[in-house]
C-alpha positions in Angstrom: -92.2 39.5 30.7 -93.1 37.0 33.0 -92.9 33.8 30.1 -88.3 34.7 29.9 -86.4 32.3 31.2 -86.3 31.8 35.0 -85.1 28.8 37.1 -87.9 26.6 37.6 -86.2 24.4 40.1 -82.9 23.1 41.5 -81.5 20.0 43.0 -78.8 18.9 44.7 -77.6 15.7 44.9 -74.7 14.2 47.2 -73.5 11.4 49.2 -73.8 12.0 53.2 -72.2 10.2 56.3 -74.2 9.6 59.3 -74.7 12.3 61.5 -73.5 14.4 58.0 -76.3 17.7 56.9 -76.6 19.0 53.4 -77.5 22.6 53.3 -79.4 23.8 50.6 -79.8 27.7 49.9 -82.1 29.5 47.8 -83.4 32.9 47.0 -86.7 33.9 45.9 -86.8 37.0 44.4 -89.4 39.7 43.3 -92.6 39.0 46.0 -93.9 35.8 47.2 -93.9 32.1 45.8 -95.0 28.7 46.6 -92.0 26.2 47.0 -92.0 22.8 47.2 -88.9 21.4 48.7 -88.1 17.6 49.0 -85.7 15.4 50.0 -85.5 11.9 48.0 -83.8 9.1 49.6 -85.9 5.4 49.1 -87.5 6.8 46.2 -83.9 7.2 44.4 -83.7 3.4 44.7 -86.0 2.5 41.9 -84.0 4.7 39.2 -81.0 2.6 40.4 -79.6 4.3 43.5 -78.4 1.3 45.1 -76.8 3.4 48.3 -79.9 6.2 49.0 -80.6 7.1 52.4 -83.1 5.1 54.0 -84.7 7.8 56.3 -84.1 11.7 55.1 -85.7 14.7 57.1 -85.9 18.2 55.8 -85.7 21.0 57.7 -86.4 24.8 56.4 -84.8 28.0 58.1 -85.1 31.5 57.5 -82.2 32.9 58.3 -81.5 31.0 62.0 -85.5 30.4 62.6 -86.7 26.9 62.0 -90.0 27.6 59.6 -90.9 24.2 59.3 -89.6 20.5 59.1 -91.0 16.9 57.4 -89.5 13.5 58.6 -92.1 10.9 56.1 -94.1 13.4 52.8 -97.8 13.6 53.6 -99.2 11.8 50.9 -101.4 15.4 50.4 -98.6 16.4 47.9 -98.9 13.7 45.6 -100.9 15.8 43.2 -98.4 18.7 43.4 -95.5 16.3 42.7 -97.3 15.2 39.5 -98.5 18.6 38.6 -94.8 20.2 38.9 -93.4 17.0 37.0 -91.5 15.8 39.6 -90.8 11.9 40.1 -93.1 10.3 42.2 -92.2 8.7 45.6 -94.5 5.9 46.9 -97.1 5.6 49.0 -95.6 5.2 52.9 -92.0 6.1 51.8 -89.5 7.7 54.1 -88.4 10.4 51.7 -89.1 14.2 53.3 -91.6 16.6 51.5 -93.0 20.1 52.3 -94.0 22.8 50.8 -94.0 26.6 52.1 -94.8 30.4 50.9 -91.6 32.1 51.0 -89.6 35.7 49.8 -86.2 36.5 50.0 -83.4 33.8 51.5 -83.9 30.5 52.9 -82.0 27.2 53.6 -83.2 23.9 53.0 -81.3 21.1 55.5 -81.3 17.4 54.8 -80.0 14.8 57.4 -80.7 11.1 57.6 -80.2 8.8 60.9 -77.9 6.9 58.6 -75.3 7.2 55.5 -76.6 7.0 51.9 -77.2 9.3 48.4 -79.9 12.2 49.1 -81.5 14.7 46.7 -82.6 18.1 47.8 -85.4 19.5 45.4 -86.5 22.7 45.3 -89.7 23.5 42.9 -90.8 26.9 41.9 -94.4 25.9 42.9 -96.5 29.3 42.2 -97.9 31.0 39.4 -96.2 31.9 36.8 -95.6 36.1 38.2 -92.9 38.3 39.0 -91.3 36.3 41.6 -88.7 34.0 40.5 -86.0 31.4 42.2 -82.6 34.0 41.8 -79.8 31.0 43.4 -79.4 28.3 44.9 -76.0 27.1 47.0 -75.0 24.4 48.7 -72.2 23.0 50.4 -71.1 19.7 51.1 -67.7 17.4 50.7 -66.9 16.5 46.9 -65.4 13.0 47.1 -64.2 11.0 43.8 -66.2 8.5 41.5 -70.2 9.1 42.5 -69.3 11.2 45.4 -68.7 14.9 44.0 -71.5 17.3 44.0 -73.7 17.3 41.6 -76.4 20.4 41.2 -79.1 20.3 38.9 -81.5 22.9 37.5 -84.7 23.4 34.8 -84.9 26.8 32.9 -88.2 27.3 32.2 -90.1 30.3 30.0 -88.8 31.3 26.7 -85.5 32.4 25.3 -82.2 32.3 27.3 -80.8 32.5 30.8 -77.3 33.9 31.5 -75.6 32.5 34.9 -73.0 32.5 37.0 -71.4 29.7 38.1 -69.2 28.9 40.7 -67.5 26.2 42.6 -65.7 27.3 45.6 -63.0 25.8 48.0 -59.8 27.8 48.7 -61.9 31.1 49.5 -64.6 29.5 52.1 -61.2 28.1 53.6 -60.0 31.9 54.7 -61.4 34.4 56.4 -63.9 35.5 57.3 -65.3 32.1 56.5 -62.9 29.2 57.9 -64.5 26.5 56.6 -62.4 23.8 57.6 -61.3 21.1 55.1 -61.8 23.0 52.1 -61.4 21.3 48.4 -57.8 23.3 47.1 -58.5 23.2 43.9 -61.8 22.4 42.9 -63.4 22.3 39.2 -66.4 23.1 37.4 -68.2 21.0 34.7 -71.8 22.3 33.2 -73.5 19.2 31.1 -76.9 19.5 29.4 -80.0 17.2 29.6 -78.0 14.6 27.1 -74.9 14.0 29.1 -73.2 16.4 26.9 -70.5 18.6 28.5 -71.2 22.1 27.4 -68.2 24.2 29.2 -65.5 23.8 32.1 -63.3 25.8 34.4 -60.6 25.0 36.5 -59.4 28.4 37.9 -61.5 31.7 37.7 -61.0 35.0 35.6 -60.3 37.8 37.4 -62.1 40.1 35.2 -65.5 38.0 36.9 -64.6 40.3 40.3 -67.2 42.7 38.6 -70.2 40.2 37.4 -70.1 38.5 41.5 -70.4 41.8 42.8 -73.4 42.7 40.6 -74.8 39.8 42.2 -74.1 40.1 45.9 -71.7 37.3 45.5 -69.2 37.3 47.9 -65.5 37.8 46.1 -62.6 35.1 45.6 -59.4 35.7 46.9 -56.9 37.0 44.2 -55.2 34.2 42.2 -57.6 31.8 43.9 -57.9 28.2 42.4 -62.0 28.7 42.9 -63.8 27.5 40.0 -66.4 30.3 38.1 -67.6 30.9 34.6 -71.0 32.8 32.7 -72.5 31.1 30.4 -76.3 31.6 28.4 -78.1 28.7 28.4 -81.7 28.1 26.3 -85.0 27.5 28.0 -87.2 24.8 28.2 -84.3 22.1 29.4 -82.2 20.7 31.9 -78.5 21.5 33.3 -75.9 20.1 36.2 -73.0 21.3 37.4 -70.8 18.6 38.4 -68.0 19.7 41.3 -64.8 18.0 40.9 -61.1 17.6 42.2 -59.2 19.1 39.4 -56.3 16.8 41.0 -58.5 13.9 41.6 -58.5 15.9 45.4 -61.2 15.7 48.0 -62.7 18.1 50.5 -65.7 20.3 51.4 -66.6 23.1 48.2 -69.6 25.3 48.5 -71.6 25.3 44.3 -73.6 28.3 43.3 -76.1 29.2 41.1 -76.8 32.7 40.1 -79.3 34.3 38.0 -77.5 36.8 35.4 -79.5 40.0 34.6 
């Protein structure tokens, strides 16, 4: 039914030089849905972000076509904000907010004219029907301290979710990918809505070739030190996944979020 758990919304929160993009993608699944995507920069200052962006803009793309794109929120979306239970951002702000009718894959980009912390929201914004949020990636450098890359997400509905999980560096380094800079070994940490660390992986299972296929993942290299794991996770709460050096390392890992049937 349309009340099991589903992915309500995702964020994505990381730390961004100047000139630096975080991309966001997400996949709605299952017909067409209001989304309401944001990204917070002053308004991150009042829950004690003392380094947010000053000036974040947002720009949407299906597949390599620019859909839309917000430099300040029109202040039109304050009730949606409020109505979705998002935080609010105030009046005049330089945060970046829009919201779009989409189906299938986009990507969300956030860039500021400056350094600073950014969050990239993205809020299932419909009615409650068949089409759902399915994933959500991004990709970004994971520093040390406060600078790894941290995604969030609400399970909504009833019941329980099961997801994949994955935090990947070695494999995006390869072919056919070539990312350069890639994280060697990254690591994967899921918490709850308490702080509470529920599971952990450093290095993936093989035997999870099968389950990323089933998804239209794209597979690790054998022996990789990629980061993946399922886990079921109860409705009605709150989850991050929290990318790591599992050396204390640095470099550029790509998280993902998949819906598990």
């Amino acid at each position: 039914t349309v009340d099991q758990a589903r992915l309500a919304n995702v964020s994505v929160r990381t730390t961004l030089a100047s000139a630096q993009s975080l991309i966001v993608g997400f996949t709605v699944s299952g017909g067409a849905k209001d989304v309401l995507v944001r990204a917070a920069g002053p308004a991150l200052i009042p829950l004690g972000v003392t380094t947010a962006m000053s000036d974040p803009r947002l720009e949407l793309y299906k597949d390599s076509t620019k859909l839309l794109e917000n430099d300040n929120w029109p202040g039109v979306l304050t009730t949606t904000f409020s109505s979705l239970g998002a935080f609010p951002f105030s009046t005049n702000s330089r945060d970046a907010g829009l919201m779009q009718n989409v189906n299938g894959s986009y990507s969300a980009v956030a860039s500021g004219t400056g350094p600073g912390v950014v969050l990239v929201e993205i809020y299932d914004a419909g009615s409650i029907n068949t089409a759902r949020l399915v994933n959500l990636s991004a990709r970004n450098r994971v520093g040390t301290g406060t600078d790894i890359l941290i995604a969030g997400f609400y399970l909504a509905g009833t019941g329980t979710k099961r997801l994949l999980l994955r935090a990947v560096g070695p494999t995006i380094g390869g072919v056919p990918f070539n990312v350069p800079g890639t994280h060697i070994d990254p690591k994967l940490e899921l918490y709850d809505a308490g702080g509470a660390k529920l599971t952990e992986n450093d290095n993936w299972d093989g035997s999870l070739a099968v389950t990323f296929a089933s998804v239209g993942a794209f597979a690790f290299a054998p022996n990789s030190k990629d980061a993946a794991l399922v886990t079921t996770l109860n409705a009605g709460s709150s989850y991050s996944v929290w990318v790591k050096g599992a050396d204390g390392g640095t470099g550029e890992a790509l998280v993902e979020i998949y819906e598990l049937p």
